[in-house]
KOLZA-426333 format. One record per residue (C-alpha): residue number from 1; y, z, x. Coordinates in Angstrom, 2 decimals. Example, Ala and Ser with C-alpha at 12.3 -4.5 7.8 and 13.67 -1.06 7.14 Angstrom:
(1 (-4.50 7.80 12.30)) (2 (-1.06 7.14 13.67)) 
END
This chain:
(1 (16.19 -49.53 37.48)) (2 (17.08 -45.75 37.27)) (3 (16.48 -43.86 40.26)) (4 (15.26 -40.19 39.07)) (5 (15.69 -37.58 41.94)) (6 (12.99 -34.57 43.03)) (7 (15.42 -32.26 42.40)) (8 (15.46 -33.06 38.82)) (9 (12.19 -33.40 38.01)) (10 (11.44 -30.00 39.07)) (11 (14.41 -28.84 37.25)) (12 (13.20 -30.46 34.14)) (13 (9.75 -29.34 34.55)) (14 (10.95 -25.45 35.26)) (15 (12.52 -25.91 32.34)) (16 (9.85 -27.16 30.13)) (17 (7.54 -24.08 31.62)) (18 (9.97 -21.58 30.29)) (19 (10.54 -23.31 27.08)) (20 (6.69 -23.35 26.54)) (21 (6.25 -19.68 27.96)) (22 (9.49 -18.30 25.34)) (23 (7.96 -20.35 22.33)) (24 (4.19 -18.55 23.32)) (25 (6.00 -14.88 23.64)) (26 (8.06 -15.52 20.38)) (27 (5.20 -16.67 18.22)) (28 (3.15 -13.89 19.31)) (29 (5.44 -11.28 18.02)) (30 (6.39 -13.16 14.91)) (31 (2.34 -13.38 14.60)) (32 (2.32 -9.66 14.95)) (33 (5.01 -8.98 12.44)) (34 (3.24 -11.63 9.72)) (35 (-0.07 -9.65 10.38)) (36 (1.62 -5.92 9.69)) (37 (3.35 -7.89 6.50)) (38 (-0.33 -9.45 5.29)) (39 (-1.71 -5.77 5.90)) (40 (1.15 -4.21 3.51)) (41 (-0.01 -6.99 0.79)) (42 (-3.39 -6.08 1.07)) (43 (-2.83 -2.81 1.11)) (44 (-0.59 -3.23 -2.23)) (45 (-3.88 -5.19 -3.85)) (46 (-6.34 -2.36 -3.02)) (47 (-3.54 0.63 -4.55)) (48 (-3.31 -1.27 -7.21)) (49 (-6.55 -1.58 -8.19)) (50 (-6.64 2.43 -8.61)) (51 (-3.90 2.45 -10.77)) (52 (-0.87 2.72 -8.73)) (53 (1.99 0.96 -9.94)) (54 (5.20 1.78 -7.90)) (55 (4.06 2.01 -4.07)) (56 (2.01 -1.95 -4.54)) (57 (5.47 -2.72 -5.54)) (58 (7.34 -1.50 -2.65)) (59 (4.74 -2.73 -0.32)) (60 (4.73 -6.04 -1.72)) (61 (8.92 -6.16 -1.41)) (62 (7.91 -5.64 2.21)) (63 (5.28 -7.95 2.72)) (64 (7.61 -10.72 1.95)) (65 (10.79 -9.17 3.78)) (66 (12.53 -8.74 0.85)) (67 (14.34 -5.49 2.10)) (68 (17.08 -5.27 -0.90)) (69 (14.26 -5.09 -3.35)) (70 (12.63 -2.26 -1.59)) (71 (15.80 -0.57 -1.62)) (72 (16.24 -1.05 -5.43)) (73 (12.59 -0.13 -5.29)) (74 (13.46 3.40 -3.81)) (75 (16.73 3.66 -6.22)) (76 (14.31 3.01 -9.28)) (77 (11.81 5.47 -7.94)) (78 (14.57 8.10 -8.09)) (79 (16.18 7.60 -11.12)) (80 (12.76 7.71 -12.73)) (81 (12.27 11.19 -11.75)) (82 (15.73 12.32 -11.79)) (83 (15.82 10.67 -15.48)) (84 (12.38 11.71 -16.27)) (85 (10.88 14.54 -14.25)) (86 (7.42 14.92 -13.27)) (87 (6.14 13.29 -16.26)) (88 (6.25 10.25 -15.16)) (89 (5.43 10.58 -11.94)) (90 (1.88 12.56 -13.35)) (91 (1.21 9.57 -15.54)) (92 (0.90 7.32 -13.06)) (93 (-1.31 10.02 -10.87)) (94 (-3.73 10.33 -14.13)) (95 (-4.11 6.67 -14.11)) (96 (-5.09 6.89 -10.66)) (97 (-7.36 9.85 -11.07)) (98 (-8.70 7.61 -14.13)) (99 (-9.56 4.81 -12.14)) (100 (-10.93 6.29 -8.78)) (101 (-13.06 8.28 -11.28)) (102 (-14.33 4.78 -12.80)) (103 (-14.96 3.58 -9.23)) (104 (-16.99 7.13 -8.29)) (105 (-19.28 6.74 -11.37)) (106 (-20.32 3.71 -10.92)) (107 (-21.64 4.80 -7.32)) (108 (-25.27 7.06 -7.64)) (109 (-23.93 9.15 -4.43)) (110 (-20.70 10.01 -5.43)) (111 (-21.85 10.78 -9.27)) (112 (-24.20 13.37 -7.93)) (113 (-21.81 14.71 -5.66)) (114 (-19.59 15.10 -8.51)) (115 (-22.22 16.70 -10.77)) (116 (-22.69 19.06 -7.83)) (117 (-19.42 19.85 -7.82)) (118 (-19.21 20.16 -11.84)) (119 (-22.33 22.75 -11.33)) (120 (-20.68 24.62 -8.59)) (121 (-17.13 25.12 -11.45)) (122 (-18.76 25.09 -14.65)) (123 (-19.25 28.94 -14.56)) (124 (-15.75 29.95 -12.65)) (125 (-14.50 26.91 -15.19)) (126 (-15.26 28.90 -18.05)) (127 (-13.94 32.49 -16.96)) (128 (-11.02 31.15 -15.84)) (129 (-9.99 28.60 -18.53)) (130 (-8.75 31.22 -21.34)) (131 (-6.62 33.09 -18.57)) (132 (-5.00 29.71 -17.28)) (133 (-1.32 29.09 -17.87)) (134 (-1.68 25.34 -17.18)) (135 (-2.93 23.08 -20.41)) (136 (-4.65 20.21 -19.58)) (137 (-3.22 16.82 -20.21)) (138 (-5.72 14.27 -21.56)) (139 (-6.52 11.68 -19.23)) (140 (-5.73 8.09 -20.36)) (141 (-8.88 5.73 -20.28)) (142 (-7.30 2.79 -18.13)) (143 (-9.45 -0.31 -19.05)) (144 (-9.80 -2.41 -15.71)) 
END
């Protein structure tokens, strides 16, 4: 028969407390870090979805902790603009501008605060247009 002294028992049982009290404190902060990660993928869905292309990708490197692709991520973001200028780097802000624009019109409040806002330029739009250095760039029609 084994003979199991006080002593030990409370030592085991101390040390089943703290086991159970370390395990709590670590899985809260692990669930804090998967909750900032889920936050970055959601994040990447709803940028997306108004055209951005780059960002969603970075985000989405970090939502899965791949850290070396957000770093090629970042190295691909600046050889596209040292490589390309601002052209790029436009395109993908007329896409956006595209799609938020599809979003607005679709919405009765925000097309007649646009049409407000259309009334309030058209005749400063018009003075001002054949003195402008800047030609517009047609916007691409992004089909969602």
């Amino acid at each position: 028969m084994w003979m199991v002294s006080s002593t030990f028992l409370l030592g085991l049982a101390l040390v089943i407390v703290l086991g159970l009290v370390a395990g709590a404190y670590a899985f809260r902060k692990d669930t804090a870090k998967e909750n900032r990660r889920r936050g970055a993928a959601q994040l990447a869905g709803v940028l997306s979805r108004y055209g951005l292309v780059r960002i969603p990708e970075f985000l989405i490197c970090y939502s899965v902790g791949d850290y070396s692709g957000m770093g090629k991520c970042i190295l691909d973001w600046i050889k596209l603009f040292v490589e390309g200028g601002e052209s790029e780097i436009i395109k993908e802000f007329d896409e956006v501008y595209s799609r938020v624009l599809e979003v607005k019109l679709t919405n009765p409040e925000a097309r007649a605060y646009l049409q407000s806002r259309l009334n309030q330029t058209m005749p400063a739009a018009k003075s001002t247009a054949a003195s402008s250095p800047i030609t517009p760039t047609p916007t691409p029609v992004v089909v969602a």
